[in-house]
C-alpha positions as CSV (number, residue, x, y, z in Angstrom):
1,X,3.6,-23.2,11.7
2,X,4.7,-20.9,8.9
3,X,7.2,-17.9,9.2
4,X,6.4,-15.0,7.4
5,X,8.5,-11.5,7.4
6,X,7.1,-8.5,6.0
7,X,9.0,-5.4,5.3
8,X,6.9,-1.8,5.8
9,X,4.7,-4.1,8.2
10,X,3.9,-0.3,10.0
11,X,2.0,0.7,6.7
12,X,-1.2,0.4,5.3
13,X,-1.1,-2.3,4.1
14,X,1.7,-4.5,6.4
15,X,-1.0,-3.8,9.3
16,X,-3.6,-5.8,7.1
17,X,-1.3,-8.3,5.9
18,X,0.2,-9.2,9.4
19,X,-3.6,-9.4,10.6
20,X,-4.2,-11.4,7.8
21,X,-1.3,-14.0,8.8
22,X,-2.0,-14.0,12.1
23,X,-5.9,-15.6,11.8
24,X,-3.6,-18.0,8.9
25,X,-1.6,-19.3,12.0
26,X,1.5,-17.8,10.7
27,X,4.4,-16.4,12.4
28,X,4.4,-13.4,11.6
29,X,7.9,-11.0,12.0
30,X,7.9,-7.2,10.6
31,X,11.0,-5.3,9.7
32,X,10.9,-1.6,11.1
33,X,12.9,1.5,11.1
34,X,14.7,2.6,14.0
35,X,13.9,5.8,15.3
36,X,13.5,8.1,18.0
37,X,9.6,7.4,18.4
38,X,7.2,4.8,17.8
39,X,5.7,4.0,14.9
40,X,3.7,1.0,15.4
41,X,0.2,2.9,15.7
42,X,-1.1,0.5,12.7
43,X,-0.1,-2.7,14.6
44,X,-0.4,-1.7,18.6
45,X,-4.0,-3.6,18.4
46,X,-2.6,-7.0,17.5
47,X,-0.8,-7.0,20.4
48,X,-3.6,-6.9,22.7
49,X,-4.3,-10.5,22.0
50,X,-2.2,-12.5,23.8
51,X,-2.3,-15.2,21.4
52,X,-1.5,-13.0,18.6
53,X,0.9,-11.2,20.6
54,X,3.1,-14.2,21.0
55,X,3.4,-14.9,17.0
56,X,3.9,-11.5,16.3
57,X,7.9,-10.0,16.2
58,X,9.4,-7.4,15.4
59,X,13.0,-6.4,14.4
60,X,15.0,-3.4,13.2
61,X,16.2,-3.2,9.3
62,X,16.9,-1.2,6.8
63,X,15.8,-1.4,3.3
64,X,19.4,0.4,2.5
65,X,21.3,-2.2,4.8
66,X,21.6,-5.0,2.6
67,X,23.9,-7.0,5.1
68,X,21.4,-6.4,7.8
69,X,18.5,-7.7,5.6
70,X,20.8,-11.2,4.8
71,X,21.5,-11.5,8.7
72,X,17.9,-11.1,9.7
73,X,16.9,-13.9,7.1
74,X,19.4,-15.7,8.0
75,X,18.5,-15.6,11.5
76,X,14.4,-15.7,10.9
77,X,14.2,-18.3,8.2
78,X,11.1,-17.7,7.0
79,X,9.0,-19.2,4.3
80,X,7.5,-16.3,2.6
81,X,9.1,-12.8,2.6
82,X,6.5,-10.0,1.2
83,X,8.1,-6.7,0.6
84,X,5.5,-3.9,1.4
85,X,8.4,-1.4,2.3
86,X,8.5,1.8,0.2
87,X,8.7,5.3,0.0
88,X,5.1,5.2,-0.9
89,X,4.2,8.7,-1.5
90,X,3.9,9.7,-5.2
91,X,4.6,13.8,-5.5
92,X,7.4,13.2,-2.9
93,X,9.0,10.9,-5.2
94,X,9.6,13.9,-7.2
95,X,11.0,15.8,-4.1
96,X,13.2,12.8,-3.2
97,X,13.9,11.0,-6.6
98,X,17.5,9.7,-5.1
99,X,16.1,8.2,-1.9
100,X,13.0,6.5,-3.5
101,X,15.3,5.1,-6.0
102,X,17.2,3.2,-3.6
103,X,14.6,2.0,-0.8
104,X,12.0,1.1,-3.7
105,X,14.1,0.2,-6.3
106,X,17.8,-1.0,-5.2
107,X,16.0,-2.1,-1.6
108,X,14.4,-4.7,-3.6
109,X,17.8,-5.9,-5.0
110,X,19.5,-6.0,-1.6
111,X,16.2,-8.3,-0.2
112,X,16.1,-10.7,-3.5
113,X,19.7,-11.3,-3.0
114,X,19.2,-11.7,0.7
115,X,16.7,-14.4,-0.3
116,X,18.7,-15.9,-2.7
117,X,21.6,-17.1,-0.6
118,X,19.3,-18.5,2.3
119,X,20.1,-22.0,2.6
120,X,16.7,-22.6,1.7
121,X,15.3,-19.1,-0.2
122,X,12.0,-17.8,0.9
123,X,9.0,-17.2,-1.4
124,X,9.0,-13.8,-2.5
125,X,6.2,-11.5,-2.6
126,X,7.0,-7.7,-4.6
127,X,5.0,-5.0,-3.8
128,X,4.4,-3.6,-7.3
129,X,2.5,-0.9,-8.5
130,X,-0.1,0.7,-10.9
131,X,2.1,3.7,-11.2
132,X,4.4,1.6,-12.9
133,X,1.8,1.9,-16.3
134,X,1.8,6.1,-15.5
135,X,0.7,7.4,-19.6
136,X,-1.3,4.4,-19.8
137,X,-1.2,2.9,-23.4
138,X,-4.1,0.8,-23.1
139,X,-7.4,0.8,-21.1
140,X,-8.1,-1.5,-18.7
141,X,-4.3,-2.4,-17.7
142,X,-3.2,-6.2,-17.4
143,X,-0.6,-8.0,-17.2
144,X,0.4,-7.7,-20.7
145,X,0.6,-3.7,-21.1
146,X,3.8,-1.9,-21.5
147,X,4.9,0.1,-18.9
148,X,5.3,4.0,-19.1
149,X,6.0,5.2,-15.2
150,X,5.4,9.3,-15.0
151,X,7.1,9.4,-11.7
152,X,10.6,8.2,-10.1
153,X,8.1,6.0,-7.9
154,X,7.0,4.6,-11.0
155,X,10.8,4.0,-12.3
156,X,11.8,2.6,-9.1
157,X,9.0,-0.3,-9.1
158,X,9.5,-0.7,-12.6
159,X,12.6,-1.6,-12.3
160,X,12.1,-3.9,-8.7
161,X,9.2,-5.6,-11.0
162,X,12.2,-6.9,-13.7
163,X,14.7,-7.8,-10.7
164,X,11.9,-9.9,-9.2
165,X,10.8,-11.1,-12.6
166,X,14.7,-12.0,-13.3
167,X,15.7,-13.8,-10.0
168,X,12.6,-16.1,-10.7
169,X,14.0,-17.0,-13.5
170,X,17.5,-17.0,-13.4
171,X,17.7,-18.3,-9.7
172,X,14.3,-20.5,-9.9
173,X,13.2,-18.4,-6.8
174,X,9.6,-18.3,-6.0
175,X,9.6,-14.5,-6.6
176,X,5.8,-13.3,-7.7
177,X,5.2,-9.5,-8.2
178,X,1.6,-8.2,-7.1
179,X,1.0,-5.1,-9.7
180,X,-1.6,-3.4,-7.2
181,X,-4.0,-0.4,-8.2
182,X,-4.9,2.2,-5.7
183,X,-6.1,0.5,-2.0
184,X,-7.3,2.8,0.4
185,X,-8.7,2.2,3.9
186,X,-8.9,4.3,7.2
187,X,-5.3,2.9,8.0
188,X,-4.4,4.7,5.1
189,X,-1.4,8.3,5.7
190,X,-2.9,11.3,6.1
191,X,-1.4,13.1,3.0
192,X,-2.5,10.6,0.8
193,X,-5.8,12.1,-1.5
194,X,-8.7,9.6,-0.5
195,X,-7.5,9.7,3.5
196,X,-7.0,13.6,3.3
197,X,-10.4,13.9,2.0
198,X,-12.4,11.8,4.3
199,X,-10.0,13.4,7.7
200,X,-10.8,16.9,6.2
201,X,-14.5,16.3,5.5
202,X,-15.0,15.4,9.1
203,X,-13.3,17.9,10.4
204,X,-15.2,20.7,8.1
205,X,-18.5,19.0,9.7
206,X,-17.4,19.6,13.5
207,X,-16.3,23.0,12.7
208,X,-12.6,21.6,13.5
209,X,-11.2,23.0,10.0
210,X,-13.0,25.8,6.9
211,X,-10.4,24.5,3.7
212,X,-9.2,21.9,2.2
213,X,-6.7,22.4,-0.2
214,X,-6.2,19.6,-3.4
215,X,-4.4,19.2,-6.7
216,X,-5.8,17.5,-9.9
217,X,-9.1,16.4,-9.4
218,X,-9.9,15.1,-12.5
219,X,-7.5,12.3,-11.8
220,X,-9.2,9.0,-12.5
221,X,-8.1,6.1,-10.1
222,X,-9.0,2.3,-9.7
223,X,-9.7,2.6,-5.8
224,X,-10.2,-0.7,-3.7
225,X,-10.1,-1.7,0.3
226,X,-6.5,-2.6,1.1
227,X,-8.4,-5.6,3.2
228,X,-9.3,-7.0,0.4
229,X,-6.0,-6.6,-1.0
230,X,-3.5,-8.7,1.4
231,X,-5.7,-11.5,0.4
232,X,-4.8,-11.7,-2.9
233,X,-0.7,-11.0,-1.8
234,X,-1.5,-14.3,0.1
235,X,-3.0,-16.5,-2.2
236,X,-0.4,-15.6,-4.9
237,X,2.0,-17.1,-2.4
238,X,-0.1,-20.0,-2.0
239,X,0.5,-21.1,-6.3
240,X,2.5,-23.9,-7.4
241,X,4.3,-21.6,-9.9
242,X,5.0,-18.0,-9.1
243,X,3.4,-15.2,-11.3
244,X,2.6,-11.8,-11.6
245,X,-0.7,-10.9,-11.1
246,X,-2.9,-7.1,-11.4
247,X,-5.1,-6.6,-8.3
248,X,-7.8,-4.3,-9.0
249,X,-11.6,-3.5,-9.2
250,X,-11.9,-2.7,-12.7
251,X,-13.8,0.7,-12.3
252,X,-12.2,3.9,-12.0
253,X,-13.7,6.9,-10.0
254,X,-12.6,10.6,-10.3
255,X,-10.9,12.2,-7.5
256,X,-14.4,14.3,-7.8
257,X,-16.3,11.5,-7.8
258,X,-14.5,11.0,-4.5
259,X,-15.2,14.0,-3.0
260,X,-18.9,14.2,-4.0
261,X,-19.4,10.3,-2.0
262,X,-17.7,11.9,0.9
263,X,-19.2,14.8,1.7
264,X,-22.5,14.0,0.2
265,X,-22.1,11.6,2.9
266,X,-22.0,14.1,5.7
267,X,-24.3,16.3,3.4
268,X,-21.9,18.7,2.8
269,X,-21.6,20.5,-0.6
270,X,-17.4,20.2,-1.2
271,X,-17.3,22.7,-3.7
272,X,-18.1,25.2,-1.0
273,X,-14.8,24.5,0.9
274,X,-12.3,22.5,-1.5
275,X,-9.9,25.0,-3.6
276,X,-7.1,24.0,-5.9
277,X,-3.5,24.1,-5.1
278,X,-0.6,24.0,-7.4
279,X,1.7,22.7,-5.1
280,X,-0.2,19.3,-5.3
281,X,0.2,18.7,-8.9
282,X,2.8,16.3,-10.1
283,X,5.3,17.6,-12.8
284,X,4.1,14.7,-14.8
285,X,0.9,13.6,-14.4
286,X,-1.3,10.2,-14.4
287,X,-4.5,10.9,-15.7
288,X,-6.6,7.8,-15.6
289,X,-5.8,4.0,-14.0
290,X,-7.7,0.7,-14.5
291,X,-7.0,-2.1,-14.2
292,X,-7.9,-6.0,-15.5
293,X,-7.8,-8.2,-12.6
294,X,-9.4,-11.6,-14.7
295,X,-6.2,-13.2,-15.0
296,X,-6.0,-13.1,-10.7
297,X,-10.0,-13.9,-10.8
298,X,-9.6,-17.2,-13.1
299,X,-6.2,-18.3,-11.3
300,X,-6.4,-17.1,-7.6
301,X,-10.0,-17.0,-7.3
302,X,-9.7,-13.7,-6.3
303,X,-12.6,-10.5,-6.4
304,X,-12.8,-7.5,-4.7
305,X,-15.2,-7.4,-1.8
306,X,-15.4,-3.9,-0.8
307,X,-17.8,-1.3,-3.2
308,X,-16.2,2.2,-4.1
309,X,-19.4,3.7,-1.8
310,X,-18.3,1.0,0.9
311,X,-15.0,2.2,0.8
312,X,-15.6,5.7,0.8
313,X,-18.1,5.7,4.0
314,X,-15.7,3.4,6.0
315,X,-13.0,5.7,5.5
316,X,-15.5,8.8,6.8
317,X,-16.9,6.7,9.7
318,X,-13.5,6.2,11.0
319,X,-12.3,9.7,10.5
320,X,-15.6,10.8,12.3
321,X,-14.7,9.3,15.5
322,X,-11.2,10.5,15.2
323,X,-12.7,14.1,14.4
324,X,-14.8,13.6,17.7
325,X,-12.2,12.6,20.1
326,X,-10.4,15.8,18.7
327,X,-13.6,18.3,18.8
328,X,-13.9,17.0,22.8
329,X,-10.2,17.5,23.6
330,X,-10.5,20.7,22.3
331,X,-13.5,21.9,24.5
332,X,-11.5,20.8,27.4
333,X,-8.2,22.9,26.2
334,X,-6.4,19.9,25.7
């Protein structure tokens, strides 16, 4: 049986990943964050299953304890490491350029060197980012375009991209980066644009909430299902060389676009209750994302699954029943 560890397995798209693993027959052991509350909401399912429960472990780290990460790999030894941890959010990056730095960016350095000194180094999976092409030079984006990151996000992967792309080469580590454009999915946070929308929209429909407050919506993204996603962080691992690969749908969809899917949807007219808020615009700003995923098609066998419509009502179904539950506790002064 195969050990995996994921870092950020609490997230998006850890939840999917360990999920993934789990129907693989892996092992599957997440790094969280101690706190002083729970936040495992993402993952709580998998342990209802007692079969999955049993192969799925969890243990406290830190992406800024370096000689924590080396002790739990030590202690784990697990065959593929995928690094999902981040502090994901973009326009906070800007509100916390010194902390994203080092989880996203010097984080990566303390896990690559953690792998390296294993007796016998893991495969390395990188987390890496559209955001990291930010005033895009080309259109679509591949594997070959120059980067030009608009954010400290952007910096910070940048830079994990080149420390993965160096250990592999000067360590001969299995160390592949995964440059993924936008996934969403009803797992997705709540102050991230497609997930606000979809929780809002709901919420306007059961009378629950009157506004919804947004920043640049002519911001063109390349928006996938995170499902589909983890799949292709997999079967990256799953090479006999390690590469770098862009995971996208190739079509880009305004955050307009978005809107009109989602309340059209719930036959709502958005444009009655959205209004524009400053606050929500990033100093710099990415206008449009796509990317070129033929390079992951032709070698991985990998395509998207999940249709931008698909994606869109999934997210609105979910958040419907979550809008539900709310409206009914609220009748009974809960």
């Amino acid at each position: 049986m195969k050990i995996a560890l994921i870092t950020g397995i609490t997230g998006q798209d850890g939840s999917y990943l360990a999920e993934f693993l789990l129907k693989k027959d892996y092992e599957v052991w997440g790094i969280t964050r101690r706190s002083s509350s729970f936040n495992t909401g993402r993952i709580d399912y998998l342990y209802k299953d007692p079969h999955e429960k049993s192969r799925l472990k969890l243990v406290y780290g830190d992406m800024t304890d370096g000689v924590n990460l080396s002790s739990i790999l030590n202690d784990i030894k697990p065959d593929e490491v995928y690094n999902l941890a981040a502090q994901s959010h973009v326009r906070v990056s800007f509100d916390q350029p010194i902390y994203t730095a080092n989880v996203d960016g010097i984080g990566t350095l303390r896990l690559l060197e953690a792998v390296r000194k294993m007796q016998k180094p893991a495969k390395f999976y990188q987390a890496s980012s559209s955001e990291m092409y930010g005033k895009a030079v080309e259109m679509p984006q591949s594997e070959k375009t120059p980067f030009y990151p608009r954010s400290p996000y952007g910096c910070a992967k940048v830079y994990s991209f080149w420390q993965t792309v160096n250990y592999r080469e000067a360590y001969k580590i299995f160390a592949c980066n995964g440059i993924l454009f936008n996934h969403e999915s009803p797992r997705r946070g709540e102050t991230f644009v497609t997930r606000k929308i979809t929780r809002a929209a709901t919420r306007i429909k059961l009378g629950l909430q009157e506004k919804l407050y947004l920043g640049n919506l002519d911001a063109k993204r390349d928006w996938g299902f995170a499902g589909d996603y983890v799949e292709a962080m997999w079967l990256m691992m799953q090479q006999d060389k390690p590469d770098d690969y862009v995971i996208a749908t190739g079509q880009t969809h305004s955050v307009r676009e978005f809107l009109d899917e989602v309340f059209g949807y719930l036959e709502l007219d958005w444009e009655k209750y959205v209004e524009k808020d400053t606050r929500y615009y990033r100093p710099t700003e990415v206008d449009v994302l796509q990317g070129d995923a033929s390079k992951a098609e032709k070698y991985l066998k990998w395509r998207p699954k999940v249709t931008f419509k698909q994606l869109a009502r999934m997210m609105t179904d979910a958040d419907m029943k979550l809008a539900k539950q709310e409206k009914i506790l609220k009748e009974h002064g809960q």
